[in-house]
C-alpha positions in Angstrom: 29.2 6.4 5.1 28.0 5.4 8.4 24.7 4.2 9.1 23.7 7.0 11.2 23.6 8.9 8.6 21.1 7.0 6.1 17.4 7.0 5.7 16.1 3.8 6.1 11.7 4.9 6.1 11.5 7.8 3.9 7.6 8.7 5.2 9.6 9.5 8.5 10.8 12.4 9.4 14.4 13.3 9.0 16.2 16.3 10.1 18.6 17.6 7.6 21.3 19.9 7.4 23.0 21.5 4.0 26.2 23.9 4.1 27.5 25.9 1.7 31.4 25.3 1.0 33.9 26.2 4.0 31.2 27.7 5.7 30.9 30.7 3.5 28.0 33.0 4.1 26.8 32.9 1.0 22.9 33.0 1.9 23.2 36.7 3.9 21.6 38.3 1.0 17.7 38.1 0.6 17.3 37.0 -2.8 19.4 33.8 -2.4 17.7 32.4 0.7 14.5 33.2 -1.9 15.9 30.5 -4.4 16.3 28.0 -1.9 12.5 29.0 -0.7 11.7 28.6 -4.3 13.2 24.8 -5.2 11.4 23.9 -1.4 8.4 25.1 -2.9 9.1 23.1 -6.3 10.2 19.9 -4.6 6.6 19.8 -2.7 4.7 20.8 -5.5 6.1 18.4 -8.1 8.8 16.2 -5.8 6.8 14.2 -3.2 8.6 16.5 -0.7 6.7 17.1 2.8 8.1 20.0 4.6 7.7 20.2 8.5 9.6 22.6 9.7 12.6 24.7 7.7 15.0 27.6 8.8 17.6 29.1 6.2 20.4 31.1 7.5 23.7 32.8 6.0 25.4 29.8 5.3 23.1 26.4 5.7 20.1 25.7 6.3 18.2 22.8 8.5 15.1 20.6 7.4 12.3 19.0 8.9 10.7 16.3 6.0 9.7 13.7 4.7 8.6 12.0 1.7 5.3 11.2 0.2 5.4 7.5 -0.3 7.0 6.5 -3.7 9.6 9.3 -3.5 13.0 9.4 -2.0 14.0 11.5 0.4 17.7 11.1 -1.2 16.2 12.1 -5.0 14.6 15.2 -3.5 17.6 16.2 -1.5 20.0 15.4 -4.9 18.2 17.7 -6.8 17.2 20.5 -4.4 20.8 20.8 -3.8 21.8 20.4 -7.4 19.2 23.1 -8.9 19.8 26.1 -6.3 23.3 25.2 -6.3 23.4 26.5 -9.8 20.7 28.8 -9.1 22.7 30.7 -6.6 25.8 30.6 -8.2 24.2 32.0 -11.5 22.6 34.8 -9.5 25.9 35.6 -8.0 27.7 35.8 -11.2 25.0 38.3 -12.6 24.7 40.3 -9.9 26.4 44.2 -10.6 25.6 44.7 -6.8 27.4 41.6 -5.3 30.6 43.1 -3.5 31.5 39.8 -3.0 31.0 38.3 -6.0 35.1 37.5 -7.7 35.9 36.0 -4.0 32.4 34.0 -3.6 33.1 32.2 -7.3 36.5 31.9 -6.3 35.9 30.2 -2.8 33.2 27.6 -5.3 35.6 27.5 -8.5 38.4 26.2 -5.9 36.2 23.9 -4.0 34.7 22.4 -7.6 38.0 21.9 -9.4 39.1 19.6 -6.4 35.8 17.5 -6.3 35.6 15.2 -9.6 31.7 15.0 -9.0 32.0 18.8 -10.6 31.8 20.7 -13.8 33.2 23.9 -12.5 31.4 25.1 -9.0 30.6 23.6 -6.3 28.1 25.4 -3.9 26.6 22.7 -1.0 29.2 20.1 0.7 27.9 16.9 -0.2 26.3 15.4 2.6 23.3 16.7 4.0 23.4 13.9 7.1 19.9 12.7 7.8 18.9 11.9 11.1 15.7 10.1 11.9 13.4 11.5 14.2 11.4 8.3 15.4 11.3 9.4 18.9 9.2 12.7 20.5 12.3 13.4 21.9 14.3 13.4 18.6 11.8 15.5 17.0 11.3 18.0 20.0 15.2 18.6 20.2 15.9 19.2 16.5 12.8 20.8 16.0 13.7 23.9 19.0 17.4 23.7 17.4 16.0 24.1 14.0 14.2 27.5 15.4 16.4 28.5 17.1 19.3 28.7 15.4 18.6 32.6 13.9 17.9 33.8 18.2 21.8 32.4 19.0 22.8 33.8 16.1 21.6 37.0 17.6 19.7 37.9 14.1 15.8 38.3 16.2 15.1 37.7 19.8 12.5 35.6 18.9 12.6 32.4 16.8 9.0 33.8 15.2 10.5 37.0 14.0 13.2 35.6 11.9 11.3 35.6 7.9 13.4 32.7 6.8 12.0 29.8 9.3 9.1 28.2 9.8 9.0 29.4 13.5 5.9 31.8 12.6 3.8 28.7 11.4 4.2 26.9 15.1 4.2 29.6 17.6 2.0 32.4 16.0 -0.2 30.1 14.1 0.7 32.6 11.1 1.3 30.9 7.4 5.5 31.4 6.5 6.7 31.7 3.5 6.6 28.0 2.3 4.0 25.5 2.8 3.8 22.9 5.4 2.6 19.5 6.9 2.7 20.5 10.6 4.2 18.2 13.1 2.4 17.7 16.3 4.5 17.8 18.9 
């Protein structure tokens, strides 16, 4: 793995990325994005996570954090990833009103058979490729990519209208969805 894509302080910020499998938009229904919003919540309650900024769209979703000191960005990214992996593909394979459901376990069953770190599924690709923000201009740039990533996917017009972001939290001064540790930038 390259060193670019390592955490080296874990009380800085990183900006992270996770994608489902092949790029399948997995995430387009509501009640999925809610399990990710779910573990988030979990890993800062209980996992030394500090959120900073969050979007989640159909099939990845980007990160602001950091860690409270004595926890590992790595640990809480390893078991976010492992717990809604299963999460989602659980919900998936229960739900009557998934039209998509033989082809989505199908697309994961594939993709988990050819990785040995698998059971049976796999969900997320493995890496989630940190990249340190330790510059205002780091943050700034991932931080209006972050938000704006539902406006160029032409889902709201404003990065504050999209529910699944933490866009409301910085330009409306409104609380989100999940808790945060707001960035000055």
């Amino acid at each position: 793995m390259s060193s670019k894509y390592k955490v080296y302080d874990d009380q800085i910020p990183v900006f992270v990325t996770s994608t489902v499998v092949a790029w399948v938009d997995a995430l387009s229904r509501e009640w999925y994005k809610e399990i990710i919003c779910a573990s988030l919540k979990h890993c800062i309650d209980q996992k030394g996570l500090r959120l900073h900024a969050w979007v989640i769209m159909s099939n990845h979703y980007h990160l602001i954090i950091s860690a409270q000191p004595g926890y590992k960005i790595g640990n809480i990214m390893r078991d976010s990833k492992k717990h809604t992996s299963k999460k989602i593909v659980a919900a998936i394979a229960q739900n009557v009103e998934e039209s998509r459901k033989k082809w989505l376990l199908n697309m994961f069953r594939f993709h988990g058979e050819n990785n040995d770190a698998n059971e049976e599924y796999q969900f997320w690709q493995e890496e989630y490729h940190p990249v340190t923000l330790d510059t205002q201009e780091k943050l700034g740039d991932r931080f209006n990519y972050l938000h704006d990533n539902p406006v160029k996917a032409g889902i709201v017009w404003l990065p504050q209208h999209y529910k699944y972001s933490s866009a409301i939290d910085y330009y409306e001064e409104k609380p989100g969805l999940l808790p945060l540790e707001k960035l000055v930038l």
